[in-house]
C-alpha positions as CSV (number, residue, x, y, z in Angstrom):
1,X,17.6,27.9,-25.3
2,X,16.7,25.2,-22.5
3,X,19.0,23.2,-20.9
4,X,18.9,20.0,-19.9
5,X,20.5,18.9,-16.5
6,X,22.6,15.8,-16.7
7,X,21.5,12.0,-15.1
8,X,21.1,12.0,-11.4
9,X,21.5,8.5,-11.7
10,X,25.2,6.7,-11.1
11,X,27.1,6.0,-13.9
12,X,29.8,6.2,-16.4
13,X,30.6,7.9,-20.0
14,X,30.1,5.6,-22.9
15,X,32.2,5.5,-25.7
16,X,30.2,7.1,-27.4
17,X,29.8,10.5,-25.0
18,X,33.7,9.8,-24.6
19,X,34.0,10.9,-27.5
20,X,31.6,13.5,-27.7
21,X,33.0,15.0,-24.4
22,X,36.3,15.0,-25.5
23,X,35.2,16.7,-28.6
24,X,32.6,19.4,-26.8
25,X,35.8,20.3,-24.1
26,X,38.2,20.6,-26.7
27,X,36.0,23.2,-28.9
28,X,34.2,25.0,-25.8
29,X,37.6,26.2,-24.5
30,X,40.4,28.5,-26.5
31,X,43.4,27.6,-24.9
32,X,44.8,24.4,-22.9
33,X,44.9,26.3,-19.4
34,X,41.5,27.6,-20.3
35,X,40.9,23.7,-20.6
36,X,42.5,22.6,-17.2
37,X,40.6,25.5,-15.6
38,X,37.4,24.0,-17.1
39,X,37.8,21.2,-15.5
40,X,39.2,22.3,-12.0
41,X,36.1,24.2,-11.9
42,X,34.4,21.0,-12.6
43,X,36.0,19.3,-9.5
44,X,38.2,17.4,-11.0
45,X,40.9,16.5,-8.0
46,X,44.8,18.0,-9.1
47,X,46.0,15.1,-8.7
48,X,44.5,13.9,-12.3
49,X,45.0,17.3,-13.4
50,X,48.8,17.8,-12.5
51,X,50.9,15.9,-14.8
52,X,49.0,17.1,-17.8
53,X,49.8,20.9,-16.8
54,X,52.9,20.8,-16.3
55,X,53.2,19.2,-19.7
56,X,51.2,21.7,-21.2
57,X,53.2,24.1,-19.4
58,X,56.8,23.0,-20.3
59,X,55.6,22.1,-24.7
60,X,52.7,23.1,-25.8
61,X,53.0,21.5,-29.0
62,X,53.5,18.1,-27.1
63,X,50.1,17.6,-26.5
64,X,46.7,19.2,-28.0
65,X,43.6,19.9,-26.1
66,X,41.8,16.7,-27.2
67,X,44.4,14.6,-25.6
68,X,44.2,16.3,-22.5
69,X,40.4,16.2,-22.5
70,X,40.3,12.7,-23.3
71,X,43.0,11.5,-20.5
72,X,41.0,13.3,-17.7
73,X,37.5,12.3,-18.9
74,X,39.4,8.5,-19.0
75,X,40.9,8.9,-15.5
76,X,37.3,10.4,-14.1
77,X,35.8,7.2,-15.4
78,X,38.6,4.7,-14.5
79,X,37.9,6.3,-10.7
80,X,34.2,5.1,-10.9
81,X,31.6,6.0,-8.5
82,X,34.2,8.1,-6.4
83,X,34.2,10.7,-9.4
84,X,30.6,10.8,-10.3
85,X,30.4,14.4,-9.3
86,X,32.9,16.0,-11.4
87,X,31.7,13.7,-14.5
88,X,27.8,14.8,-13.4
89,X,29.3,18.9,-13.4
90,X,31.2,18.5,-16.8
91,X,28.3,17.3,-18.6
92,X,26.4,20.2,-16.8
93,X,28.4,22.5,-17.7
94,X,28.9,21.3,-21.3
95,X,24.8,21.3,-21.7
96,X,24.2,24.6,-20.0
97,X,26.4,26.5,-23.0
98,X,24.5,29.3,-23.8
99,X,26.7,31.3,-25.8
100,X,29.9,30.2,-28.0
101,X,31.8,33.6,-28.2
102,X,34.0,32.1,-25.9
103,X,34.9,29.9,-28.7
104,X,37.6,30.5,-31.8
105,X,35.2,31.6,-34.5
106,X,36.2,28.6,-36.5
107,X,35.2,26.2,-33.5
108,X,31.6,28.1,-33.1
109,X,29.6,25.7,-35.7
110,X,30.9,22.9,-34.5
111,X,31.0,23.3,-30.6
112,X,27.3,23.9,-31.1
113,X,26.7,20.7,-33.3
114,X,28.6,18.6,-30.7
115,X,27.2,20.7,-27.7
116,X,23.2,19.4,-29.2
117,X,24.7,15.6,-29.5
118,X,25.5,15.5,-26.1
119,X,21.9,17.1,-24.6
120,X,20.2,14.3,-27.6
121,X,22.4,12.0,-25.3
122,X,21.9,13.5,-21.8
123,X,18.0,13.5,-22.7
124,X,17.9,10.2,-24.2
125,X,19.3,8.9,-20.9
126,X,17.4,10.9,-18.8
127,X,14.5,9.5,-20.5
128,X,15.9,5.7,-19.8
129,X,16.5,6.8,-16.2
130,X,12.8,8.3,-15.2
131,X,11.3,5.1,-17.3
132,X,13.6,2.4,-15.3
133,X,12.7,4.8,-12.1
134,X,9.5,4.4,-12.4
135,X,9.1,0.8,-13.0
136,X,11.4,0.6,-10.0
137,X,8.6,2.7,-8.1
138,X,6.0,0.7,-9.2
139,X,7.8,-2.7,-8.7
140,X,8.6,-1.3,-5.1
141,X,4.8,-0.6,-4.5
142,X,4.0,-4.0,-5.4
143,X,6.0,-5.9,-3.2
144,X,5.1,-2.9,-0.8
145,X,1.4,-3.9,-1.5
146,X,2.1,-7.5,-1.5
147,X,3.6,-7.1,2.0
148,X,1.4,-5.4,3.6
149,X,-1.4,-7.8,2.7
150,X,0.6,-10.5,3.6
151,X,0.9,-9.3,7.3
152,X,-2.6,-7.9,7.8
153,X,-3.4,-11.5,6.3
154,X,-1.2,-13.1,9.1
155,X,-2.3,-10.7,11.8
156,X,-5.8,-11.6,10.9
157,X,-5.4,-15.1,11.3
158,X,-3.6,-14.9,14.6
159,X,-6.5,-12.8,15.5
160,X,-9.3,-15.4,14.2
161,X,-7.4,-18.3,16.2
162,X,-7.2,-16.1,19.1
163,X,-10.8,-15.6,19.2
164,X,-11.8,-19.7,17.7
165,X,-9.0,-20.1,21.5
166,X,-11.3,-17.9,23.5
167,X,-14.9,-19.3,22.5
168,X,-13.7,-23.0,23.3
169,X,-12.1,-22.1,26.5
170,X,-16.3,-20.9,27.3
171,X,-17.1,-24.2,27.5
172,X,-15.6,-24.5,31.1
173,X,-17.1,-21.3,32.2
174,X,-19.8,-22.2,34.7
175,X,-21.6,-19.1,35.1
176,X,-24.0,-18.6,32.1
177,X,-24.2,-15.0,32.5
178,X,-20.5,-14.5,32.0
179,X,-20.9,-17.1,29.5
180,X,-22.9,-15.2,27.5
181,X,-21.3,-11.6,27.8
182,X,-18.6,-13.7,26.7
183,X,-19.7,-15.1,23.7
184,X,-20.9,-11.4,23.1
185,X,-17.6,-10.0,23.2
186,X,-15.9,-12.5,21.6
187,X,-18.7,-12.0,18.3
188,X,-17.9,-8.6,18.7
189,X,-14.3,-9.4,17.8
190,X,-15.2,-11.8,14.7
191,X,-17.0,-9.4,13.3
192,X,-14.9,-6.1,13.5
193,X,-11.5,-8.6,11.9
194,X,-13.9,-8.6,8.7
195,X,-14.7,-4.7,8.7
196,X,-18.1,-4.6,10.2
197,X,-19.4,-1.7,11.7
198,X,-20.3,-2.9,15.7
199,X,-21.8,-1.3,18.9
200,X,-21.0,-3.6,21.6
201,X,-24.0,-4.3,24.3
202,X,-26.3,-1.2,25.9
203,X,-29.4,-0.7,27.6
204,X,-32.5,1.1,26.2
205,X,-33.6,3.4,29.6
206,X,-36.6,4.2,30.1
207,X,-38.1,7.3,32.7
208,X,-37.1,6.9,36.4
209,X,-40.1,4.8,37.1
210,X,-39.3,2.4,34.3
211,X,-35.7,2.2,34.5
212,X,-34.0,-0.5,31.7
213,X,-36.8,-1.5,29.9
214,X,-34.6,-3.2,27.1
215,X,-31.0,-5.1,26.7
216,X,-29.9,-5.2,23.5
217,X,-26.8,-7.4,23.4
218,X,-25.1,-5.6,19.8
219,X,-25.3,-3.7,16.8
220,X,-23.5,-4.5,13.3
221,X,-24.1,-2.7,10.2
222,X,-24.0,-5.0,7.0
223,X,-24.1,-3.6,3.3
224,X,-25.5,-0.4,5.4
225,X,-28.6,-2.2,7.1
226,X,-28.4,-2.0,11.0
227,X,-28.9,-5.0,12.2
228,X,-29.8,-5.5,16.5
229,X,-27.8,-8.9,17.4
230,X,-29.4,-11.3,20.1
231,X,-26.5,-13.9,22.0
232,X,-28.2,-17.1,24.1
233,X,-26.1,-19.3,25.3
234,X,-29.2,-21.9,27.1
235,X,-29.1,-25.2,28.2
236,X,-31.8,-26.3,26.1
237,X,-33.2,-25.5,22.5
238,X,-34.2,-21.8,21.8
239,X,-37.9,-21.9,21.7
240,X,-40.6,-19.5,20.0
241,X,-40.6,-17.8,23.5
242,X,-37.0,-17.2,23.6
243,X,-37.9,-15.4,19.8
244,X,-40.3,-13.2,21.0
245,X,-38.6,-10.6,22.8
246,X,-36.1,-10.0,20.1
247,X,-38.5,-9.5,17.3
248,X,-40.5,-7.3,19.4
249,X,-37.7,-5.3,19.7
250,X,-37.2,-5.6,15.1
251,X,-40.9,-4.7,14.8
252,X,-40.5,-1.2,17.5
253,X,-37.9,-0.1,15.4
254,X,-38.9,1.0,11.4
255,X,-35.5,0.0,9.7
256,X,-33.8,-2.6,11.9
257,X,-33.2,-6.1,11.0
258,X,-32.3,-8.9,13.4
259,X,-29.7,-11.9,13.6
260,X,-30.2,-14.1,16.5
261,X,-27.5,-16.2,17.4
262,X,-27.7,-19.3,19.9
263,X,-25.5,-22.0,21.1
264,X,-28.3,-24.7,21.6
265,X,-30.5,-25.1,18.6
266,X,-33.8,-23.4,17.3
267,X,-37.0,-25.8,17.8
268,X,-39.6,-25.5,15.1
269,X,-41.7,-23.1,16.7
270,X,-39.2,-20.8,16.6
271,X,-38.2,-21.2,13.2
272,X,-41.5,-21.0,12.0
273,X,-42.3,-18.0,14.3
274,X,-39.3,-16.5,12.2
275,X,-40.1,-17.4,9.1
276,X,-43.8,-15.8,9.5
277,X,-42.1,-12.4,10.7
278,X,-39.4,-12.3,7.0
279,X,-43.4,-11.1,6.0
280,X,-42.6,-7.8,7.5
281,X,-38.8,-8.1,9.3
282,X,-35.7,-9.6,8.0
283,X,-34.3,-11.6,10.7
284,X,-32.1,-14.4,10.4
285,X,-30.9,-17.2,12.9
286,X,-27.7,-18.3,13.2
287,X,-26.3,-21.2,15.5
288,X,-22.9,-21.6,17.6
289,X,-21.9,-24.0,15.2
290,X,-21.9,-22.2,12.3
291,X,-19.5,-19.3,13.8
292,X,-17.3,-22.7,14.7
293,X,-16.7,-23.5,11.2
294,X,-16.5,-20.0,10.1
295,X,-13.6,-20.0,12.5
296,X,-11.9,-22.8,11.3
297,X,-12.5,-22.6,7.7
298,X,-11.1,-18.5,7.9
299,X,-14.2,-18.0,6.2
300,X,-15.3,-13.9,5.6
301,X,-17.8,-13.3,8.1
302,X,-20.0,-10.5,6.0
303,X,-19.9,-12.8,3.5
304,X,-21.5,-15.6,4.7
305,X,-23.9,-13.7,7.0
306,X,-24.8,-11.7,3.5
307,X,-25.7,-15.2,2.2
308,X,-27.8,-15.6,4.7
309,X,-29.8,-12.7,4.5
310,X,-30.2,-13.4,0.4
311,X,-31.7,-16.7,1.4
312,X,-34.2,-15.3,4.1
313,X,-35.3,-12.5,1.8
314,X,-35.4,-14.4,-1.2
315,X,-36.5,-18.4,0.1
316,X,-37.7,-17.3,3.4
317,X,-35.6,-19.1,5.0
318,X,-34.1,-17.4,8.2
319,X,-32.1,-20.5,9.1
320,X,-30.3,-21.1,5.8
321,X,-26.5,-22.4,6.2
322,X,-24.1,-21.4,3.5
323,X,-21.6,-23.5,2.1
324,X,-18.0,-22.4,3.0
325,X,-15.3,-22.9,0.5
């Protein structure tokens, strides 16, 4: 037959395995020093064990073997957590029973009805205990869950302000090119804190003779299209000349798409020039100020730039400014 172990979990005997106990000890065990040796090999300390043997000892007839059995299994529970391991091994040992020759032939039928109650018990509880153990494990994962999000929440905001801290302190840079391998970097960073796939700035080389023939400031992969980034920072408006270059570089290239971003604005020219290429290239524009709000608004970066490619697809409009929540 299988046996059940008893609850790992801490706790005490009911009344109502009392009483089964008592009755399982009582019928499992012939004589009264068969008894005391069942439960010294339980663990049970001698110090709960050794008034009731030297009563047994001196009149038998003065007390029986369920009286015995029930003043230990009382004292085991009086003692709390400190005796859960000889209260854990009697149950053990009461459900592991195998065989009841040990037993007077009269107490057979019995020992084995009481010996079934207590594993309906021991099961029944186990059951209870795996149930509440889980929905512990599960609670725990939530507020695990809900943790974790909370930081990476709060380390992606310090992150944000740090880089919304970095583009404003641009301003009093005076040299434009640092300026703009500035702004570069610090784009770079905005878009990697809202998962984007980047390749920061590199240099198309041609043979020896030709050396760098192109500069292409960064890469991000959106949705997986591969878009080529272009970063001005000018002192005045981004004309269709300024355009040119970087959708000559779309149109050499069979699967790329574009996103220009300036901090002066576009002029018409080159917003038209743009909106002629979405015939053949998606290319979007995007200006300073928009990545300004986006910063202070904590607004999802793919998201909005995927807005902005639906509306220059879709309304050919490659300098379309979402609405941020």
């Amino acid at each position: 037959m299988a046996t059940t172990a008893a609850p790992t979990e801490v706790w005490h005997y009911p009344p109502e395995l009392i009483e089964l106990t008592v009755k399982a000890v009582a019928l499992l065990n012939r004589g009264k020093e068969g008894e005391l040796d069942f439960f010294r090999g339980a663990g049970v300390p001698r110090s709960m064990l050794s008034d009731l043997e030297q009563q047994a000892a001196t009149d038998r007839h003065a007390i029986s073997k369920a009286e015995i059995a029930r003043r230990v299994i009382t004292r085991l529970n009086d003692a709390g957590d400190r005796m859960i391991g000889p209260r854990r091994e009697i149950l053990n040992r009461i459900v592991r029973t195998e065989s009841f020759d040990h037993c007077w032939p009269d107490d057979r039928l019995p020992a084995k009805g009481v010996v079934a109650e207590i594993r309906d018990v021991v099961n029944k509880r186990d059951s209870f205990t795996r149930m509440k153990q889980e929905r512990d494990r599960e609670r725990d994962e939530r507020v695990r869950a809900i943790r974790e999000a909370t930081e990476r929440r709060e380390r992606q905001q310090a992150a944000r302000e740090q880089v919304r801290r970095d583009l404003f302190a641009l301003f009093g840079e005076q040299n434009p090119y640092t300026r703009a391998r500035g702004l570069e970097g610090m784009l770079n960073r905005l878009f990697a804190l809202d998962g984007l796939g980047i390749r920061e700035a590199f240099h198309v080389v041609g043979d020896e003779a030709e050396g760098i023939v192109e500069q292409v400031d960064g890469v991000i992969e959106l949705d997986g299209e591969i878009y080529l980034v272009e970063v001005k920072w000018l002192a005045k408006p981004v004309g269709a000349a300024e355009i040119s270059p970087h959708l000559v570089r779309l149109f050499s290239r069979g699967e790329a798409r574009g996103i220009f971003i300036s901090q002066s604005p576009f002029t018409e020219p080159a917003i038209a020039q743009s909106k002629q290429a979405l015939a053949q290239k998606v290319s979007i524009l995007c200006e300073f100020e928009e990545i300004v709000h986006l910063l202070e608004h904590q607004a999802d970066v793919a998201r909005y730039f995927r807005e902005k490619v639906r509306a220059a697809i879709t309304e050919k409009r490659p300098l379309y400014r979402p609405t941020l929540a």
